[in-house]
C-alpha positions in Angstrom: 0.0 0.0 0.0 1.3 3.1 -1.0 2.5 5.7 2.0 0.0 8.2 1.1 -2.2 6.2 2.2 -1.3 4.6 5.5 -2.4 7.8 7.4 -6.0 7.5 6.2 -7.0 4.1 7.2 -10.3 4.9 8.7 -11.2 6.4 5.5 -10.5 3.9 3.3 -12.1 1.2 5.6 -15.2 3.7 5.1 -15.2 4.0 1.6 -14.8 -0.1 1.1 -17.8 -0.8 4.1 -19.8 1.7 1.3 -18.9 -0.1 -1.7 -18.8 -3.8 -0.4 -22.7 -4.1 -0.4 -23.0 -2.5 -4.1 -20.4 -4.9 -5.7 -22.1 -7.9 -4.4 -25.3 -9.7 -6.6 -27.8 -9.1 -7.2 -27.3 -5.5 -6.2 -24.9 -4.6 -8.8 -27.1 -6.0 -11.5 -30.2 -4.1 -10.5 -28.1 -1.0 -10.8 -26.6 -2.3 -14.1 -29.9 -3.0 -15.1 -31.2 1.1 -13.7 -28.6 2.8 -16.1 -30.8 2.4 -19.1 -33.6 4.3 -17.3 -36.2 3.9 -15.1 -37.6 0.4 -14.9 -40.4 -1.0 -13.0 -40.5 -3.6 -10.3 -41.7 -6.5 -12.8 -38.9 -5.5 -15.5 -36.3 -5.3 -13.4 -37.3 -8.7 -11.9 -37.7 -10.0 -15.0 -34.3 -9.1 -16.0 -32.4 -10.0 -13.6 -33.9 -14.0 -14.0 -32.6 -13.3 -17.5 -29.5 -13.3 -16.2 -29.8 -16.8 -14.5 -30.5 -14.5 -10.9 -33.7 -16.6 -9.7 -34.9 -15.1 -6.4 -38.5 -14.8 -4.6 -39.8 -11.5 -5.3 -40.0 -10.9 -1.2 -35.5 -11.3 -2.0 -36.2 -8.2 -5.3 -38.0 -6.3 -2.6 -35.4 -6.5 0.2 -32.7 -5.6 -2.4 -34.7 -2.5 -3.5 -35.0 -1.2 -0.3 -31.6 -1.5 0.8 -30.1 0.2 -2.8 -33.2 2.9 -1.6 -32.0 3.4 2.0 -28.4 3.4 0.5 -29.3 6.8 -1.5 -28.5 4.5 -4.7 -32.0 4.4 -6.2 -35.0 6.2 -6.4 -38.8 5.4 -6.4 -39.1 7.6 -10.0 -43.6 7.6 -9.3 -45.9 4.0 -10.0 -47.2 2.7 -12.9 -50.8 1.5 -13.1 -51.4 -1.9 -14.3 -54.6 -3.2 -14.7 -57.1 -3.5 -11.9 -54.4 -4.7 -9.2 -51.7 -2.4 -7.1 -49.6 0.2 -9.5 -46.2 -0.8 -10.0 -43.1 1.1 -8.4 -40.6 3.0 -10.8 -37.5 3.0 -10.0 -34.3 4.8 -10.7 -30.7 5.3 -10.2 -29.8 8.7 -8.2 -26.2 7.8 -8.0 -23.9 7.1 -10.7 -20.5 7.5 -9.3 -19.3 7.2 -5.8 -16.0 8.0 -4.5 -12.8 9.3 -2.5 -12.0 13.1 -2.3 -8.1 12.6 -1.8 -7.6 15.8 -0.2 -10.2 15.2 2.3 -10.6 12.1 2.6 -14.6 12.9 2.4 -16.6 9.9 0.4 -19.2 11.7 -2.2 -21.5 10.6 -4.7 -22.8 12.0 -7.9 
C-alpha cells in the first residue's frame, strides 16, 4: 500500500464498508440494469432472471429497499397496471461514488 495512504486508514475502511454491499449480486445488477432508465419492479425482476439471478420477489423487494435506504435508487412515481396495485418506478440517483483525496470525504454524484 502506497505511503499516502497509510495515514487515512479509517477512511479507506469507510469507503470499502460503502462499496462492499454494491459490488455484491444481485445489487450490482439491478443497478446495471437502472442505467438504461427507469424500470419497473416487474422488468427489473424480470431481467435479472434473465440473467440466471432466480430469487422470490420478497429477495427483489429486500434488495430495493436497501439500494433505496443506501441513497442508490429512487422510487421515480408508480405505474398502473390493470385493476391490481400500481407498480413502483424506479431509478438510479447515484452514478458515481468515490474518495475526495484531499479530504478524505466519500461523495456521490
Amino acid at each position: 500500500m502506497p505511503r499516502w495512504m497509510m495515514g487515512d486508514m479509517a477512511v479507506l475502511k469507510n469507503l470499502m464498508m460503502t462499496l462492499k454491499p454494491l459490488m455484491a449480486e444481485p445489487r450490482r445488477s439491478i443497478i446495471r440494469i437502472l442505467s438504461d432508465g427507469i424500470k419497473g419492479t416487474n422488468e427489473i425482476y424480470q431481467a435479472l432472471q434473465e440473467r440466471g439471478l432466480n430469487m422470490p420477489r420478497s429477495t427483489l423487494y429486500y434488495h430495493l429497499s436497501a439500494l433505496e435506504d443506501m441513497g442508490i435508487i429512487e422510487m421515480a412515481g408508480y405505474r398502473e397496471v390493470g385493476g391490481g396495485a400500481p407498480e413502483k418506478l424506479w431509478k438510479l440517483k447515484v452514478r458515481k461514488v468515490g474518495i475526495d483525496l484531499v479530504t478524505g470525504e466519500i461523495f456521490r454524484e
